[in-house]
C-alpha positions in Angstrom: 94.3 -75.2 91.4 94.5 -71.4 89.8 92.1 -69.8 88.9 91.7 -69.2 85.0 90.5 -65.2 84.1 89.0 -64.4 80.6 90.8 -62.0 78.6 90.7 -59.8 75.8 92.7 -59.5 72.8 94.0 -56.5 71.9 93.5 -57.5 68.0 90.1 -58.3 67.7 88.9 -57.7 71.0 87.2 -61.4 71.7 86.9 -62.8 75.4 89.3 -66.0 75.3 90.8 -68.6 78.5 94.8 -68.4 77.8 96.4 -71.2 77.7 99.3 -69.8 79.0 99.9 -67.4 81.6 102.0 -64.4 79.6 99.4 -65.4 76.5 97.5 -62.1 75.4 96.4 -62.8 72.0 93.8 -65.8 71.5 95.1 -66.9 68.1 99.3 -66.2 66.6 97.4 -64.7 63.8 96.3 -61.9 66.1 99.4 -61.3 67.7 101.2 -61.1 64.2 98.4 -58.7 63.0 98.8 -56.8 66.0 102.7 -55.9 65.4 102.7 -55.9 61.7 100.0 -53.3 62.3 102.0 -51.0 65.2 105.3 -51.5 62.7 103.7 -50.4 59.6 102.2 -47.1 61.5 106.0 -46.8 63.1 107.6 -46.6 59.7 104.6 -44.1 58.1 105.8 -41.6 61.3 109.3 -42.0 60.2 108.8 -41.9 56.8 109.2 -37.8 56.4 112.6 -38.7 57.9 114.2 -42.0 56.2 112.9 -40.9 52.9 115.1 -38.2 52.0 118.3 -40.0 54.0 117.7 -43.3 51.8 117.4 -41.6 48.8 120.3 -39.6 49.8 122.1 -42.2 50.6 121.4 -44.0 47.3 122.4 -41.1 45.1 125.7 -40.8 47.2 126.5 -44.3 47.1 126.4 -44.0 43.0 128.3 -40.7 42.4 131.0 -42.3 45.7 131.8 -45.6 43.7 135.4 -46.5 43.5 136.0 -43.2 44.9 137.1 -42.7 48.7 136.8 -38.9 49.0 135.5 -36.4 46.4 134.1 -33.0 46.1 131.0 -31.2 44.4 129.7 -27.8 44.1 126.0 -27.1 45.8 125.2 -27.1 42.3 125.9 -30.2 41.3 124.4 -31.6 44.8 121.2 -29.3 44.2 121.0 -30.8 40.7 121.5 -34.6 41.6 118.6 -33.5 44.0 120.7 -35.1 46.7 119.6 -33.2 50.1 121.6 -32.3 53.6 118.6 -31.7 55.5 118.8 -35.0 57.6 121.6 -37.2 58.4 121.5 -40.8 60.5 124.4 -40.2 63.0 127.5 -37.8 63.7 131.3 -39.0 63.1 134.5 -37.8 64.7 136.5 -36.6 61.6 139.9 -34.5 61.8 138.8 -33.7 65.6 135.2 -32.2 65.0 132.1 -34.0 64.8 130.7 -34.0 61.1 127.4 -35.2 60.2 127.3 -38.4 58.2 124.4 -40.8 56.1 125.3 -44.1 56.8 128.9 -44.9 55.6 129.6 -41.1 54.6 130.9 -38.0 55.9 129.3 -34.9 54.9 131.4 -31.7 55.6 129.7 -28.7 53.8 131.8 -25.7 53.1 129.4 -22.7 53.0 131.8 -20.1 52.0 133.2 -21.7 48.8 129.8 -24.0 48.4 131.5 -26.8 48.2 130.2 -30.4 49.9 133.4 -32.8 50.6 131.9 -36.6 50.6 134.3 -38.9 52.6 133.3 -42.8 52.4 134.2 -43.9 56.3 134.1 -46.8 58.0 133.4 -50.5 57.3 130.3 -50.4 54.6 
C-alpha cells in the first residue's frame, strides 16, 4: 500500500490528503479560483496591447461594411481616432508582407498619407 503525503494548495494554502494522485487543489473551488485569478492578471498585462487593436478593429469593421477595399486620408483615420500602432499578425498581400488587425489589411502610404483598408480572408 502507498503511501499518502499531505499537500498544499496553491489557493489557500491548507494542508489536505489528495484523493488523487495529479490532485493539487483540496476543493474545484480552489482550482477555479486559482486560474480565474492567473487569467484575469494575464489579460491586465495584455491589456495596453488588445485595447487599442479591439477598438481598432471595431471602428474599422464599421467604416469597412459592405465595402471590400477603401481608402482614407491620416486625417480622417486620426479623426475616427482609429490607431496603427499595433496590429495582431502580418499577411502576404501583392508579394510583401503588410500588417493586418484581424480580417484587415493595413497598407499605409506615407508619402501621400493615405491608409488603403483591404477586408481579407474568411471573417
Amino acid at each position: 500500500m502507498r503511501e499518502v503525503t499531505k499537500r498544499t494548495d496553491p489557493q489557500t494554502g491548507e494542508l489536505f490528503f489528495p484523493k488523487r494522485a495529479n490532485q493539487k487543489f483540496a476543493r474545484p473551488e480552489n482550482r477555479i479560483k486559482f486560474n480565474n485569478d492567473a487569467a484575469n492578471e494575464l489579460r491586465k498585462e495584455r491589456g495596453h496591447i488588445n485595447k487599442p487593436i479591439h477598438s481598432s478593429h471595431l471602428k474599422i469593421r464599421k467604416l469597412m461594411l459592405g465595402k471590400i477595399k477603401a481608402e482614407f486620408s491620416f486625417d480622417y483615420m486620426e479623426g475616427a481616432e482609429i490607431v496603427f500602432n499595433a496590429f495582431t499578425h502580418f499577411e502576404l498581400y501583392r508579394g510583401l508582407l503588410r500588417p493586418a488587425i484581424f480580417e484587415f489589411i493595413v497598407i499605409i502610404d506615407e508619402p501621400n498619407k493615405k491608409i488603403t483598408i483591404i477586408r481579407h480572408g474568411r471573417l
